[in-house]
Backbone of each chain as nested JSON, in Angstrom:
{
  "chains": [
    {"id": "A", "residues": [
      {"number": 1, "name": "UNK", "atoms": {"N": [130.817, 245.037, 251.277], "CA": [132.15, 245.343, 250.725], "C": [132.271, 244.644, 249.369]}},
      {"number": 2, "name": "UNK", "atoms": {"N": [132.16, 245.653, 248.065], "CA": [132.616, 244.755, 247.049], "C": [133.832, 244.516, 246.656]}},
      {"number": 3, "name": "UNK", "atoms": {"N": [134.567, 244.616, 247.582], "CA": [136.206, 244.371, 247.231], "C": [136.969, 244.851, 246.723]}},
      {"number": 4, "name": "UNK", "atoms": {"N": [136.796, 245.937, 246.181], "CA": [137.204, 247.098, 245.48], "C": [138.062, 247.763, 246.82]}},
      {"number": 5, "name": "UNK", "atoms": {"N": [139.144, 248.665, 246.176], "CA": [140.032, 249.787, 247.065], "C": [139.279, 251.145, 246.402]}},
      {"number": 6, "name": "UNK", "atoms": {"N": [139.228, 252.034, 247.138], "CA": [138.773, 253.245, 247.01], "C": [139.515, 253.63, 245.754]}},
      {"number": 7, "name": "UNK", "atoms": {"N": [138.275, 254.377, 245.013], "CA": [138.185, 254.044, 243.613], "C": [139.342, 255.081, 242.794]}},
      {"number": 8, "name": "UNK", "atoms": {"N": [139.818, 256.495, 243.726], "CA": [140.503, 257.118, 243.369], "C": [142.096, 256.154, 243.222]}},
      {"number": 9, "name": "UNK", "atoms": {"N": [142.194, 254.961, 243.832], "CA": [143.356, 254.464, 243.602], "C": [143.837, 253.552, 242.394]}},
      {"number": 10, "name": "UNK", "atoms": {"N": [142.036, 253.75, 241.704], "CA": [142.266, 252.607, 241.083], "C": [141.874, 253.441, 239.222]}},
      {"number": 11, "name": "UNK", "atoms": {"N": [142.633, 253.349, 238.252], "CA": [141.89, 253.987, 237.209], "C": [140.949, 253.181, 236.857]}},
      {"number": 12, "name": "UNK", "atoms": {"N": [139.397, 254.436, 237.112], "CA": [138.035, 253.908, 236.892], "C": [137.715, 253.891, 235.048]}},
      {"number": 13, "name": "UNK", "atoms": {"N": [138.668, 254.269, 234.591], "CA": [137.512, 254.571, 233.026], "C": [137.225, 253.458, 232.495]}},
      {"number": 14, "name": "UNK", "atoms": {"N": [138.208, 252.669, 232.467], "CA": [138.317, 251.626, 231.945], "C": [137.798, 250.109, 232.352]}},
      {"number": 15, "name": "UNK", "atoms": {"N": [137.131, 250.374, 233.345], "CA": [136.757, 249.441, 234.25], "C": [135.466, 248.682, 233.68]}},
      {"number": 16, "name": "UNK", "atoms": {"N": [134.445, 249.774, 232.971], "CA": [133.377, 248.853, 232.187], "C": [133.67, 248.609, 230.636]}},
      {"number": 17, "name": "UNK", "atoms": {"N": [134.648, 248.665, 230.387], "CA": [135.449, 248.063, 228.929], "C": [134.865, 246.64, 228.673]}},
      {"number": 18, "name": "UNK", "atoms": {"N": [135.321, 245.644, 230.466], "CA": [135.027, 243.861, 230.301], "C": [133.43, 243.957, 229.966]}},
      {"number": 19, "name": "UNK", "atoms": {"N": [132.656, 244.815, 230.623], "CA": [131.116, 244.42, 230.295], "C": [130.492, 244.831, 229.402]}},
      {"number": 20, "name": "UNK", "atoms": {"N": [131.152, 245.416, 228.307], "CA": [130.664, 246.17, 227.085], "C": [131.359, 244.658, 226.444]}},
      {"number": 21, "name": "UNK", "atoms": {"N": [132.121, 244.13, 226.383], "CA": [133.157, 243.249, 225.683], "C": [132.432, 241.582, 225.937]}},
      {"number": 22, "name": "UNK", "atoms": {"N": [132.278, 242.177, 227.515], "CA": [131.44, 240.21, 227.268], "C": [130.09, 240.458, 227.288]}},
      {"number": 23, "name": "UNK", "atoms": {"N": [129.294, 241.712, 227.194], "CA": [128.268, 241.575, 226.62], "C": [128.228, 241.228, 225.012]}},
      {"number": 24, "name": "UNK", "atoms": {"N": [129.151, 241.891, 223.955], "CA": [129.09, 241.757, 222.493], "C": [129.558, 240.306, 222.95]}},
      {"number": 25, "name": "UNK", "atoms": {"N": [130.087, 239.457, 223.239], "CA": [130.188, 238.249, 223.275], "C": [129.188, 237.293, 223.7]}},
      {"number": 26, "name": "UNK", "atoms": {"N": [128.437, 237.664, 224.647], "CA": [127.278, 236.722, 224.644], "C": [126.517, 237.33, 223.8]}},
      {"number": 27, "name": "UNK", "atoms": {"N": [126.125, 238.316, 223.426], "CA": [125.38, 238.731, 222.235], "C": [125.572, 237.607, 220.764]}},
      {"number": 28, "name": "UNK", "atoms": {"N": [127.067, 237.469, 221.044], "CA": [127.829, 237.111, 219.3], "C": [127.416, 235.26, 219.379]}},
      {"number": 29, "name": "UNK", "atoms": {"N": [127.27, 235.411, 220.721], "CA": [127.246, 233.475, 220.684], "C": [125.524, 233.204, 220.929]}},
      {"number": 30, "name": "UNK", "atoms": {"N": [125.042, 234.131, 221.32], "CA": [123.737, 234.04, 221.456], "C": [123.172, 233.685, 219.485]}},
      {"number": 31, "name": "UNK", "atoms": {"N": [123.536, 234.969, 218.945], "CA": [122.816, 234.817, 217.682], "C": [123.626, 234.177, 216.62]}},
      {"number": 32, "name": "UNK", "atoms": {"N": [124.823, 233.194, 217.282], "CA": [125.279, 232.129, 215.846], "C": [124.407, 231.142, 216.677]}},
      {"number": 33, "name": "UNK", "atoms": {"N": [123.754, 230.821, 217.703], "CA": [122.451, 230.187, 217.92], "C": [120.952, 229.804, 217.249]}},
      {"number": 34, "name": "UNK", "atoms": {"N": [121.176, 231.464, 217.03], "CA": [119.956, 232.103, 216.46], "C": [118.741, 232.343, 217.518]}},
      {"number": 35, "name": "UNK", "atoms": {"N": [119.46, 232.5, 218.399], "CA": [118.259, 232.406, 219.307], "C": [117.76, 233.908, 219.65]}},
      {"number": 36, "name": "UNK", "atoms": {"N": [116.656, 234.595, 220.014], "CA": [116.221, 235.754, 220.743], "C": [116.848, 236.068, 222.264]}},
      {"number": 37, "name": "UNK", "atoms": {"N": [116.834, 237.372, 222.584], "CA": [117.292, 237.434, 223.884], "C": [116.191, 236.856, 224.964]}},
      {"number": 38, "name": "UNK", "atoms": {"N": [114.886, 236.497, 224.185], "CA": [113.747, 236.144, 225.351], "C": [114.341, 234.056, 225.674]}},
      {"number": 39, "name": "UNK", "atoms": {"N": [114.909, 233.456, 224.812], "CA": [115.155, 232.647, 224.478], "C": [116.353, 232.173, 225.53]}},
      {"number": 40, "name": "UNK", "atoms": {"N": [117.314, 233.112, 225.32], "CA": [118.441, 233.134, 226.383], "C": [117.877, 233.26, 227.286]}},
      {"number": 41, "name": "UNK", "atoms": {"N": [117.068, 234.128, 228.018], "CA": [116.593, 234.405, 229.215], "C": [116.129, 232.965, 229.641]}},
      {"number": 42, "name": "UNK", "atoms": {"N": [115.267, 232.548, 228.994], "CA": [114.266, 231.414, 229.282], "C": [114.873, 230.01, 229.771]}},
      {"number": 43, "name": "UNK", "atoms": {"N": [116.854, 229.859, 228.925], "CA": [117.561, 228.716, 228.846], "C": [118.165, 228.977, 230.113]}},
      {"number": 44, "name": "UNK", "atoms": {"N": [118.615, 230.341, 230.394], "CA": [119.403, 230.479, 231.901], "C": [118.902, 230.902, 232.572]}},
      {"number": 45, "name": "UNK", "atoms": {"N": [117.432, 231.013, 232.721], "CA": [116.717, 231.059, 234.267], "C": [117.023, 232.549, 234.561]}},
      {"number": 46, "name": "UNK", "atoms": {"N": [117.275, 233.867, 233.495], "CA": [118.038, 235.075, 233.858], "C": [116.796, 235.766, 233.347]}},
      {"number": 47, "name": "UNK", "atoms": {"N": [116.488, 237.258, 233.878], "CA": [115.723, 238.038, 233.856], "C": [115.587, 238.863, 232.29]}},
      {"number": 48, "name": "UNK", "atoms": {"N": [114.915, 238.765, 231.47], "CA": [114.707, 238.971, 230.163], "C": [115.454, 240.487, 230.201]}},
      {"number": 49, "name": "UNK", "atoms": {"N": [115.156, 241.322, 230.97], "CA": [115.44, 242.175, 231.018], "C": [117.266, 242.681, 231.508]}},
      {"number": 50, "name": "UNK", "atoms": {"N": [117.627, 241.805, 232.431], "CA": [119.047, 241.668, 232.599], "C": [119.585, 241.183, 231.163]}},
      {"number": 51, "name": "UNK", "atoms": {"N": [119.232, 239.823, 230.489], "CA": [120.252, 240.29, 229.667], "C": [120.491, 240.751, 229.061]}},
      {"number": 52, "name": "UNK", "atoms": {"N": [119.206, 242.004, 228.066], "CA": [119.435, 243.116, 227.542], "C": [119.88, 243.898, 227.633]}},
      {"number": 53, "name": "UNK", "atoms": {"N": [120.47, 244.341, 229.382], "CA": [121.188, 245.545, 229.767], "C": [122.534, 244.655, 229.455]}},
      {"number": 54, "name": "UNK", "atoms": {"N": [122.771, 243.373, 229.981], "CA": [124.095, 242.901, 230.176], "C": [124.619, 242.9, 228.166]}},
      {"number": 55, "name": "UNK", "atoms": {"N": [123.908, 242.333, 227.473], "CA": [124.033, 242.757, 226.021], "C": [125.138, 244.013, 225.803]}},
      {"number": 56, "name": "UNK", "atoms": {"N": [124.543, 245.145, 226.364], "CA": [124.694, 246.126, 225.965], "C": [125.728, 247.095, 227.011]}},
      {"number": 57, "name": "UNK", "atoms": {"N": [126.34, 245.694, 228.134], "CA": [127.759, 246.434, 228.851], "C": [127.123, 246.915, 229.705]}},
      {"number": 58, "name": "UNK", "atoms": {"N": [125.503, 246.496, 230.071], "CA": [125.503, 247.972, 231.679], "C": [125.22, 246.924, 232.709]}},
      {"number": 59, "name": "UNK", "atoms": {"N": [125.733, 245.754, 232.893], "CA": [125.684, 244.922, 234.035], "C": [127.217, 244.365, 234.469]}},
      {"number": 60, "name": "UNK", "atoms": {"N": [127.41, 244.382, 235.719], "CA": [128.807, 244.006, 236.281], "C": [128.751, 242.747, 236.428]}},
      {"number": 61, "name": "UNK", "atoms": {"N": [128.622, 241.463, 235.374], "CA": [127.844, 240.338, 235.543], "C": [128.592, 239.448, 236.697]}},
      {"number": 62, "name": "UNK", "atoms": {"N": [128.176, 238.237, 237.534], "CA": [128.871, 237.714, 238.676], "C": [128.914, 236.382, 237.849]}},
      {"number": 63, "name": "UNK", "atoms": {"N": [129.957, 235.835, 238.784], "CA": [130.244, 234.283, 238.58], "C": [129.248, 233.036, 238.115]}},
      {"number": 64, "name": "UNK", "atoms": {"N": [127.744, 233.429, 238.77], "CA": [126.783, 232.138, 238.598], "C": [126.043, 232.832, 238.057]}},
      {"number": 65, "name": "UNK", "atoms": {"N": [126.022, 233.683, 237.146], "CA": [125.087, 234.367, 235.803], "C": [126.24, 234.311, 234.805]}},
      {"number": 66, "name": "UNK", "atoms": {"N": [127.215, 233.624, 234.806], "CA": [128.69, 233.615, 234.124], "C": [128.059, 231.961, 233.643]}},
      {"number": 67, "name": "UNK", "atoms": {"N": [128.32, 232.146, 234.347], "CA": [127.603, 229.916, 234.224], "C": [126.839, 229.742, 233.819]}},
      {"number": 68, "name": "UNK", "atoms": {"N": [125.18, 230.082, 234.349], "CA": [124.17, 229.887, 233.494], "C": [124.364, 230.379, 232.192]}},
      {"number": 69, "name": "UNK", "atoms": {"N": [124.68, 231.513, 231.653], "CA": [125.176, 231.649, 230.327], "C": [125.519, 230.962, 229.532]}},
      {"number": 70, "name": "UNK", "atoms": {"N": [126.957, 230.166, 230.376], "CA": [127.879, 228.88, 229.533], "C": [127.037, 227.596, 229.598]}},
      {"number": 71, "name": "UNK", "atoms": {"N": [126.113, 227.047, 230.283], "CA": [125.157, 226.304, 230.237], "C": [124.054, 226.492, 229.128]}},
      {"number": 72, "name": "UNK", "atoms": {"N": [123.599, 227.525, 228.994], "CA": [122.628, 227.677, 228.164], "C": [123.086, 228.018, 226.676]}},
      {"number": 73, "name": "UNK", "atoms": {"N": [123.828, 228.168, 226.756], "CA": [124.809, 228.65, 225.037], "C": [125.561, 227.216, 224.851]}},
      {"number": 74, "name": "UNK", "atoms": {"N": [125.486, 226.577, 225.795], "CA": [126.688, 225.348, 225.522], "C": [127.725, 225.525, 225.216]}},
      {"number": 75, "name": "UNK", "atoms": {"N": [128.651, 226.44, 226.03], "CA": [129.726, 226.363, 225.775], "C": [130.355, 226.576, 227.274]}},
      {"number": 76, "name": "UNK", "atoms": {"N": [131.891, 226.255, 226.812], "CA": [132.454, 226.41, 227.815], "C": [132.56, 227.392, 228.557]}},
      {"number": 77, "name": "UNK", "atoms": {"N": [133.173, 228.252, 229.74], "CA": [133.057, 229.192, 230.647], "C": [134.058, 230.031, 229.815]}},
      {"number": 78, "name": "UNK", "atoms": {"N": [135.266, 229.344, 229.419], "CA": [136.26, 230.488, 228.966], "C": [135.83, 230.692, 227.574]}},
      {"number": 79, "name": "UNK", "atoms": {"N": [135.37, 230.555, 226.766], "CA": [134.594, 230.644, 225.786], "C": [133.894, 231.768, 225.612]}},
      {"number": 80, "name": "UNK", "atoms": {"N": [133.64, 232.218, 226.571], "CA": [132.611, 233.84, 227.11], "C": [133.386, 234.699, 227.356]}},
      {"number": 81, "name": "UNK", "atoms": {"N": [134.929, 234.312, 227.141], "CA": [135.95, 235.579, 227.455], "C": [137.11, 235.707, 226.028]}},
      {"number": 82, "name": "UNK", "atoms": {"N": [136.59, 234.762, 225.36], "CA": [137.562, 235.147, 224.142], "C": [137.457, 236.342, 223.475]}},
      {"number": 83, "name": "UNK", "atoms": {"N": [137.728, 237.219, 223.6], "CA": [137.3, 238.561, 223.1], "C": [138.308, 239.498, 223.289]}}
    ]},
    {"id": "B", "residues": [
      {"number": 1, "name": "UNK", "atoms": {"N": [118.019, 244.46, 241.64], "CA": [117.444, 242.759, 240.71], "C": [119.041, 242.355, 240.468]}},
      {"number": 2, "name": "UNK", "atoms": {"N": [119.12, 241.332, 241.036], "CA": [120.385, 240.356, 240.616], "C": [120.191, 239.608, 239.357]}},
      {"number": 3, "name": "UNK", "atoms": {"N": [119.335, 239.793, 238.812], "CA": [118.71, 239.097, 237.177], "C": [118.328, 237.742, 237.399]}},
      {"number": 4, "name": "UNK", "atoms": {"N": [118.373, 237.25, 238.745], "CA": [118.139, 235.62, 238.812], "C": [116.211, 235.526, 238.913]}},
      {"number": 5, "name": "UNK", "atoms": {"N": [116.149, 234.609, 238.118], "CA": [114.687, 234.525, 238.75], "C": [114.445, 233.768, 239.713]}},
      {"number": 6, "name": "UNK", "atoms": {"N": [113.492, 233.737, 240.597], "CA": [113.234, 232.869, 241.73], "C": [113.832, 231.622, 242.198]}},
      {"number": 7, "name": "UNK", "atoms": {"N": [114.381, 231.528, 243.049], "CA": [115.541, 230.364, 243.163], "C": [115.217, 228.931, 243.011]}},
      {"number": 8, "name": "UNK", "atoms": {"N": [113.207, 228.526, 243.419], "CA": [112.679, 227.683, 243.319], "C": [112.738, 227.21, 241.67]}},
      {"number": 9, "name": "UNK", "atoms": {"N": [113.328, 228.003, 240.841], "CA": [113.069, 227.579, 239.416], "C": [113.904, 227.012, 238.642]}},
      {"number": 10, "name": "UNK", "atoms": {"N": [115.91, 227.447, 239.738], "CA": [116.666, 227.069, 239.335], "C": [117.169, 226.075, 240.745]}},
      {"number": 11, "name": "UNK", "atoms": {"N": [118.306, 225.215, 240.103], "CA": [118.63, 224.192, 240.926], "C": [119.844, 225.51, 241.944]}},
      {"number": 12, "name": "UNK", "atoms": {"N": [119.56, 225.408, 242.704], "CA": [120.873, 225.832, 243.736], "C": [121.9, 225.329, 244.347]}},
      {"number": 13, "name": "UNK", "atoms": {"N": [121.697, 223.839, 244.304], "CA": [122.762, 223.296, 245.058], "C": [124.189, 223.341, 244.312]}},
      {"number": 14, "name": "UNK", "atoms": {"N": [123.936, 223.476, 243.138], "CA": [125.569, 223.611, 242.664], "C": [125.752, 224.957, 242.241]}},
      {"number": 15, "name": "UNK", "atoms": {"N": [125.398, 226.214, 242.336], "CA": [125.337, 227.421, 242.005], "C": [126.687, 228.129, 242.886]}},
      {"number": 16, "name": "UNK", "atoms": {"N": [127.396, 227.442, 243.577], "CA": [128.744, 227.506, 244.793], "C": [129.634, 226.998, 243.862]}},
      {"number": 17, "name": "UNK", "atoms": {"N": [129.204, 226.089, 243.606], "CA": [130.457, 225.199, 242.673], "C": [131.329, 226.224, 242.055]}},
      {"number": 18, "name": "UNK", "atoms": {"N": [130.909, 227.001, 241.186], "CA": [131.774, 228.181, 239.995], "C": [132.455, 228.943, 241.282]}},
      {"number": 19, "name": "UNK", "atoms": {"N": [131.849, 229.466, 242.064], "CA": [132.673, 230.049, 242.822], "C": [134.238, 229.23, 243.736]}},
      {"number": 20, "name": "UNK", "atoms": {"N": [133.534, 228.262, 244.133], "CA": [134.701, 227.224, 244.605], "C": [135.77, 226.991, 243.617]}},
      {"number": 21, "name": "UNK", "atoms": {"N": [135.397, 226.278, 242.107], "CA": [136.534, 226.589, 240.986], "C": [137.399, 227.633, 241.123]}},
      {"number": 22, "name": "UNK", "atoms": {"N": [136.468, 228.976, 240.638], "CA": [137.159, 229.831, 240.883], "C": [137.906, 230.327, 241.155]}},
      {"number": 23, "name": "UNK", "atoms": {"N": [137.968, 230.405, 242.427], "CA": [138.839, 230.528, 243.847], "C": [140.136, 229.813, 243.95]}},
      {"number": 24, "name": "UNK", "atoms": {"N": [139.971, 228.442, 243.754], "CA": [141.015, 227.389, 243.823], "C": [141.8, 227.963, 242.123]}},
      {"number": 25, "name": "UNK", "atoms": {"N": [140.979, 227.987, 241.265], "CA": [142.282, 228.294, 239.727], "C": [142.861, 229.36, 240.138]}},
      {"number": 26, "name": "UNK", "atoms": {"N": [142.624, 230.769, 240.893], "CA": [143.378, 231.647, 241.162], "C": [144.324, 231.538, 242.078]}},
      {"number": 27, "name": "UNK", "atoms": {"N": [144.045, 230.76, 243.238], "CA": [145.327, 230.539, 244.139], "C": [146.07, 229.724, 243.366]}},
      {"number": 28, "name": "UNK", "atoms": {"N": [145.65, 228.715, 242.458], "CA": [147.123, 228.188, 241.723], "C": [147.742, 228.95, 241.185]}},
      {"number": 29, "name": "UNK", "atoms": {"N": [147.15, 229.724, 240.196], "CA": [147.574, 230.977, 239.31], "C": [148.65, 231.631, 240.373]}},
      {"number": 30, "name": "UNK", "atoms": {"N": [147.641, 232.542, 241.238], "CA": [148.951, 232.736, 242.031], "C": [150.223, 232.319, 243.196]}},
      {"number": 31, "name": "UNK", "atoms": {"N": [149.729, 230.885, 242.992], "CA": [150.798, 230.217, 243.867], "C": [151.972, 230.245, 242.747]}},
      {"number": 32, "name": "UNK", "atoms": {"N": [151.446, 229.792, 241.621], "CA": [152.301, 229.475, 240.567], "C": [153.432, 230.972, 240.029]}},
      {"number": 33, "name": "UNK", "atoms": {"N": [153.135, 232.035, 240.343], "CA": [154.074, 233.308, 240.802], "C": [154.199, 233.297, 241.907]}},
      {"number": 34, "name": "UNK", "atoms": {"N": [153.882, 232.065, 242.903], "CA": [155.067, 232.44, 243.723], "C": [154.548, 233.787, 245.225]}},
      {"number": 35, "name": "UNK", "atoms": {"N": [153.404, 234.047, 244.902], "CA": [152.91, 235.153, 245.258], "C": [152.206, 234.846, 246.787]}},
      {"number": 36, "name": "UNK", "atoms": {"N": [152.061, 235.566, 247.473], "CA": [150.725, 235.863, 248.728], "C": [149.969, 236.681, 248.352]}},
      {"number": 37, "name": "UNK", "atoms": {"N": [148.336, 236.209, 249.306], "CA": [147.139, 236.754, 248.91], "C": [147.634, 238.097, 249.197]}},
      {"number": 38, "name": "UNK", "atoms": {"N": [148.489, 238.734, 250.178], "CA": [148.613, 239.816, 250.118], "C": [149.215, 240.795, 249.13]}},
      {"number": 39, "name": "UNK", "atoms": {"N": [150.303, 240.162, 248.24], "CA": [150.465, 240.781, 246.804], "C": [149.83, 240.66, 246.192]}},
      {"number": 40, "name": "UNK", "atoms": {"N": [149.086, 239.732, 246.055], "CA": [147.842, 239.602, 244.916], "C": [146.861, 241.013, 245.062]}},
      {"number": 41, "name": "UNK", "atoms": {"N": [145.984, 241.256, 246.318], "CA": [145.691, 241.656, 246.447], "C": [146.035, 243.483, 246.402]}},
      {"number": 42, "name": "UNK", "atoms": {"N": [147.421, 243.623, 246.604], "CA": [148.122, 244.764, 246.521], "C": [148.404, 244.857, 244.798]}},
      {"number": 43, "name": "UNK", "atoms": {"N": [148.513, 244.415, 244.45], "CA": [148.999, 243.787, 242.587], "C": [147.038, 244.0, 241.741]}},
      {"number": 44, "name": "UNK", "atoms": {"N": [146.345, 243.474, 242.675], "CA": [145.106, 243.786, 242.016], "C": [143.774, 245.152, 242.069]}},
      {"number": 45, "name": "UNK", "atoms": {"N": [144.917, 245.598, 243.599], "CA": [143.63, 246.787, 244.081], "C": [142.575, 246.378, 244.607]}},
      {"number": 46, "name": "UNK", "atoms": {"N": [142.318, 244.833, 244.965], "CA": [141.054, 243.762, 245.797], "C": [141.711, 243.965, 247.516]}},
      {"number": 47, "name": "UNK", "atoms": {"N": [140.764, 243.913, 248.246], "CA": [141.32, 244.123, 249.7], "C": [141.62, 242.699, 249.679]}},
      {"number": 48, "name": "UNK", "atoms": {"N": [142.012, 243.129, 250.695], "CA": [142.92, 241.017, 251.122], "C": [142.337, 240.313, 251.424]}},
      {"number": 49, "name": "UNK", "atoms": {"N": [141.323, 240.501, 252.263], "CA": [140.279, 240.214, 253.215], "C": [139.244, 239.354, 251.722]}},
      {"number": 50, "name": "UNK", "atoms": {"N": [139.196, 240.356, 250.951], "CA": [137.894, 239.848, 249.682], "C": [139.321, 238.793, 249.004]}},
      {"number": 51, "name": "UNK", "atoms": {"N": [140.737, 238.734, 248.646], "CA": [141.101, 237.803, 247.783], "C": [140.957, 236.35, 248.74]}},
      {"number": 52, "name": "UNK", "atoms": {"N": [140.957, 236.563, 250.406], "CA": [141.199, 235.339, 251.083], "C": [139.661, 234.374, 251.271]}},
      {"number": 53, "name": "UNK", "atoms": {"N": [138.866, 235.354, 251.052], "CA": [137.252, 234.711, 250.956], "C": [137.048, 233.97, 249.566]}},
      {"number": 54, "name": "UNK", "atoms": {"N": [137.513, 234.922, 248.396], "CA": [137.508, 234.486, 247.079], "C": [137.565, 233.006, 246.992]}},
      {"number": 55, "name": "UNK", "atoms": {"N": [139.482, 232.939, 247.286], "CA": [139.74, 231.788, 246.902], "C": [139.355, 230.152, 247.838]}},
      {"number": 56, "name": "UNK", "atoms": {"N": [138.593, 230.97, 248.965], "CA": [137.673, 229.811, 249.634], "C": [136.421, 229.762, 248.49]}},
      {"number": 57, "name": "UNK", "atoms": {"N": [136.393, 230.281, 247.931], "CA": [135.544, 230.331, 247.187], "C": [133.809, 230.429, 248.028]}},
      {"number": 58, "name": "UNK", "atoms": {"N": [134.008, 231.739, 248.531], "CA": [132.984, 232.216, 249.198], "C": [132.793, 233.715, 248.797]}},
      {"number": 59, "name": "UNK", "atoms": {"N": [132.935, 234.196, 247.081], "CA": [132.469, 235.08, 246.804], "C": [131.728, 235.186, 245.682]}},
      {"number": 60, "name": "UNK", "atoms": {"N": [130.945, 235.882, 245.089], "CA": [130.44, 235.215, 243.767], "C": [131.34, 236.442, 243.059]}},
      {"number": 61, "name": "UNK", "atoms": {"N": [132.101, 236.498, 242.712], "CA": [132.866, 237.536, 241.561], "C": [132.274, 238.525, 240.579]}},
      {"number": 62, "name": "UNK", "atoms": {"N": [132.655, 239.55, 240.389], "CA": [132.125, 239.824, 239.233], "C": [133.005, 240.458, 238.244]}},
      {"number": 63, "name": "UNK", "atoms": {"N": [132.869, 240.726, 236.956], "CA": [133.669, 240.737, 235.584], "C": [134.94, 241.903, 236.184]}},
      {"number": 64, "name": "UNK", "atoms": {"N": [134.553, 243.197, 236.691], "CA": [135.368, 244.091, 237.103], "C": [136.559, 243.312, 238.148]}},
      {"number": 65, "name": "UNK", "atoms": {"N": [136.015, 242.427, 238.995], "CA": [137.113, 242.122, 239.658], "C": [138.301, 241.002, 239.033]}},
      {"number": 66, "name": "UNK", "atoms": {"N": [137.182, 240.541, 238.036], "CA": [137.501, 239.236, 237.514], "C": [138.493, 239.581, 236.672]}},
      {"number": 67, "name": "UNK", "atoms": {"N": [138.475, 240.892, 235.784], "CA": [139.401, 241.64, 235.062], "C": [140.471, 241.974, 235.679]}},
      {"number": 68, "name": "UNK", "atoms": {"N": [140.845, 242.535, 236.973], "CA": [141.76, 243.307, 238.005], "C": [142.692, 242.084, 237.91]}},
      {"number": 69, "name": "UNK", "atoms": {"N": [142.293, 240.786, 238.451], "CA": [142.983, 239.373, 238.83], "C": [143.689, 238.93, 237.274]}},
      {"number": 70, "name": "UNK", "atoms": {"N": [143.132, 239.166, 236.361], "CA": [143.766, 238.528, 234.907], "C": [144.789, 239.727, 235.062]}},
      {"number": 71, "name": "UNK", "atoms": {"N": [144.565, 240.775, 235.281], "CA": [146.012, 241.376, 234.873], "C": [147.059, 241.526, 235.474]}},
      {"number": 72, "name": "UNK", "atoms": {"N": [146.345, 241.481, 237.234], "CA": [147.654, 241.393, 238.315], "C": [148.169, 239.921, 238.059]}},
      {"number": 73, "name": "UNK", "atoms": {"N": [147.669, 238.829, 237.319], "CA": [148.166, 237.944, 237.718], "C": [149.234, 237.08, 236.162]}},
      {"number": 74, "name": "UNK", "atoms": {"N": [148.358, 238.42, 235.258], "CA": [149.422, 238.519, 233.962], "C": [148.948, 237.057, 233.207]}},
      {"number": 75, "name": "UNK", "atoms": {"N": [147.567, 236.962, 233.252], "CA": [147.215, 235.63, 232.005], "C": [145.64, 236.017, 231.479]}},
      {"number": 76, "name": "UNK", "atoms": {"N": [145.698, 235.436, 230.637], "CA": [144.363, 236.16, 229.966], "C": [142.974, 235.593, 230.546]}},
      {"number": 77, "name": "UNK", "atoms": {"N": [141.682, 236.48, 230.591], "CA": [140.961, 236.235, 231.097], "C": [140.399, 234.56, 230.995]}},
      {"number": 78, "name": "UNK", "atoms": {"N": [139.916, 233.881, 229.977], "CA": [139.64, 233.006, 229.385], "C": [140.5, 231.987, 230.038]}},
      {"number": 79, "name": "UNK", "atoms": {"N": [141.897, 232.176, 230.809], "CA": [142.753, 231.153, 231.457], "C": [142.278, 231.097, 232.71]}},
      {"number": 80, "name": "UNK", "atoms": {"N": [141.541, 232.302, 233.409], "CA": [141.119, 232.014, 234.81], "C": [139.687, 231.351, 235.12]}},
      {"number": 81, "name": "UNK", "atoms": {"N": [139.386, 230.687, 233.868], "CA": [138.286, 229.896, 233.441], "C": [138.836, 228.113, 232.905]}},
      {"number": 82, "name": "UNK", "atoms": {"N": [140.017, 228.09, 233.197], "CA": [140.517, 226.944, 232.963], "C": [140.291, 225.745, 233.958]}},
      {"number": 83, "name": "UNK", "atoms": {"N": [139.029, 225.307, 234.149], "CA": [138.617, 224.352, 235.376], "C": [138.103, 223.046, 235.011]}}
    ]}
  ]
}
């Protein structure tokens, strides 16, 4: 159960807006780093390949890939949602 | 693929922690309206069942739901990161 109500109740369009939005955001904090996405991968223990999709809005990212992020960028958690 | 790499590579014992935060800033949030998990949950389109696990902080979240809760609960995302 992902916790969701059946989806007709809920308007879907808009729903991957946040992961297009905090992907350009870890994107935006990744490269005032300067770092590569292999680089990020490597600092948060995350699949080189996840965060290229997550980059680019096609991952529904969870709470403790939320973290390693803010760990490896050094920044805070809400920091990844200013956007 | 959950994007994590092998768990032996990362530390796990505090990988609960974000979720436990979590959980606890939203029941303040919504204690602080005054609210039950059951409006919350009716207010967010999350079954009740998933907001009452949440805020034990026995779910790992993800951005879609994490979005639903900032708006039923009327504060910006970046505040439900205030821990």
């Amino acid at each position: 159960m992902n916790g969701l109500l059946p989806s007709d109740m809920i308007d879907q369009t808009d729903e991957s807006t946040i992961c297009i939005a905090f992907g350009k955001r870890v994107r935006k904090l990744r490269k005032a780093k300067g770092w590569s996405q292999e680089k990020l991968a490597e600092f948060s223990g995350i699949h080189r390949n996840y965060v290229s999709d997550m980059e680019r809005g096609e991952r529904n990212v969870s709470l403790k890939i939320i973290e390693r992020l803010a760990k490896a960028l050094d920044v805070e958690l809400s920091e990844l949602f200013l956007f």
